[in-house]
C-alpha positions as CSV (number, residue, x, y, z in Angstrom):
1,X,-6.3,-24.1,-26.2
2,X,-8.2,-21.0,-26.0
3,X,-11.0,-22.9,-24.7
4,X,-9.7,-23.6,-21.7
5,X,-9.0,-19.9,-20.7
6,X,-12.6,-19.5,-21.0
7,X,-13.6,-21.6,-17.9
8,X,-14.2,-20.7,-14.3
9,X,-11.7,-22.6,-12.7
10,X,-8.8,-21.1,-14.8
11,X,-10.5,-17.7,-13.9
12,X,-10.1,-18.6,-10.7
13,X,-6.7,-19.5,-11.2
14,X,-6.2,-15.8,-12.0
15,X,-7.4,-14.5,-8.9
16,X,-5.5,-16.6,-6.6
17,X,-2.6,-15.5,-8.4
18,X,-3.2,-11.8,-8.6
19,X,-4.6,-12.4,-4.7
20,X,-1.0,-14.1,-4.1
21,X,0.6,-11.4,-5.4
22,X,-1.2,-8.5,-3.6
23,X,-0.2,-10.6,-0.2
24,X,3.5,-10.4,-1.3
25,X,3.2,-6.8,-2.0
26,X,1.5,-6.0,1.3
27,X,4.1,-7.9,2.9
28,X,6.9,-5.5,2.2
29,X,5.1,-3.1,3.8
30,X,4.8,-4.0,7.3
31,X,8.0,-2.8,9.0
32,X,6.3,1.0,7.7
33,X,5.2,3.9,9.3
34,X,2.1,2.4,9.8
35,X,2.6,-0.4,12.1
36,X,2.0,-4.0,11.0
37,X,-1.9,-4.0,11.8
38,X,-3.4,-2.8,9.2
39,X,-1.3,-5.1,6.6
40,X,-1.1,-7.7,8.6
41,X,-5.1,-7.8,8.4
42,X,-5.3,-6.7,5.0
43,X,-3.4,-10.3,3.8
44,X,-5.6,-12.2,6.4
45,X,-8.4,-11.3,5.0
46,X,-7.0,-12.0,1.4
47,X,-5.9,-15.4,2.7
48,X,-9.4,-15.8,3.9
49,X,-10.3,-14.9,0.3
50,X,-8.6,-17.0,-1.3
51,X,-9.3,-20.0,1.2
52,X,-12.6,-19.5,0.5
53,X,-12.4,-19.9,-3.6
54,X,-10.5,-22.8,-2.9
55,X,-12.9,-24.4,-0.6
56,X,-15.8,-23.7,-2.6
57,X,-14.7,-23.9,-6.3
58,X,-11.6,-26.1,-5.8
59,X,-13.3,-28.9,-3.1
60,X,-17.0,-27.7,-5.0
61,X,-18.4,-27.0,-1.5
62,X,-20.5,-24.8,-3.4
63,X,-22.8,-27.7,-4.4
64,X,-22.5,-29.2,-1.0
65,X,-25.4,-29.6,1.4
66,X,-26.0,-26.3,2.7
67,X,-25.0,-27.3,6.5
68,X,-21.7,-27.8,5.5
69,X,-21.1,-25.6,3.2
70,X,-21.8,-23.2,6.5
71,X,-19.1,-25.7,8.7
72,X,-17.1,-24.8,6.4
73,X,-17.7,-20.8,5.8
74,X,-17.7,-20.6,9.6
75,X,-14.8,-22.2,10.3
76,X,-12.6,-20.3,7.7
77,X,-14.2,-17.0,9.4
78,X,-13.0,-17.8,12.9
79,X,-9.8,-19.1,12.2
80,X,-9.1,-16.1,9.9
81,X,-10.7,-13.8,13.2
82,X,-8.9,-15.3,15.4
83,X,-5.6,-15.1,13.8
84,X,-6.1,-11.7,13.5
85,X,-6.7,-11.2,17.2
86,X,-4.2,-13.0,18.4
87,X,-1.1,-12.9,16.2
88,X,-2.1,-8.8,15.1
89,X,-0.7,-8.1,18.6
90,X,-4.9,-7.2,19.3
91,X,-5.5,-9.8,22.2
92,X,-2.0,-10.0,23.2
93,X,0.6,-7.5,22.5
94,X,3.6,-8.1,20.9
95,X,6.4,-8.3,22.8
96,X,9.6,-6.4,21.2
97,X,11.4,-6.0,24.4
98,X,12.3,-8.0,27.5
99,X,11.1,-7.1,30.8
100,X,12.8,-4.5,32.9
101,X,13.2,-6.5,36.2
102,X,14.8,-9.7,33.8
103,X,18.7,-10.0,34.9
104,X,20.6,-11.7,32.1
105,X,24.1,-13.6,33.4
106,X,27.2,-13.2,31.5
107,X,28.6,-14.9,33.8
108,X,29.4,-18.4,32.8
């Protein structure tokens, strides 16, 4: 039984836990004085993280042929860029109020 704790994968196990649980944490703290950016990013880039030990340790991209193992780092770095761009509010900002020149009916 003790065996088994001994091996990378269930090491890995760990992390994505603990890594899991850092995201939840962070996650409580985005309605703060700081604005959401900076936590928003920080669990991005864990969730980058953590796709990354998956893709290499779970899927064993890590003995792949070296062109896509890169596909595959590449693509986990835009998409985790991107997100951050876009849904950070750094591309586009949020929108948290309606226009001013928007009439709403309440007339039915």
């Amino acid at each position: 039984m003790f065996s088994i704790l001994r091996t990378r994968i269930t090491f890995l196990w760990m992390v994505l836990i603990l890594l899991t649980l850092c995201s939840v944490e962070l996650l409580q703290g985005i309605g703060g004085n700081w604005g959401r950016l900076p936590f928003f990013s920080a669990i991005m880039i864990i969730a980058y993280i953590k796709g990354r030990i998956v893709g290499l340790y779970y899927m064993e991209l890590h003995s792949a042929p070296r062109g896509l193992r890169m596909a595959f780092e590449i693509w986990l770095a835009v998409v985790t860029i991107v997100i951050i761009l876009f849904l950070g509010g750094i591309v586009v900002p949020p929108v948290d109020t309606p226009p001013a020149n928007l009439e709403i009916s309440t007339r039915i």
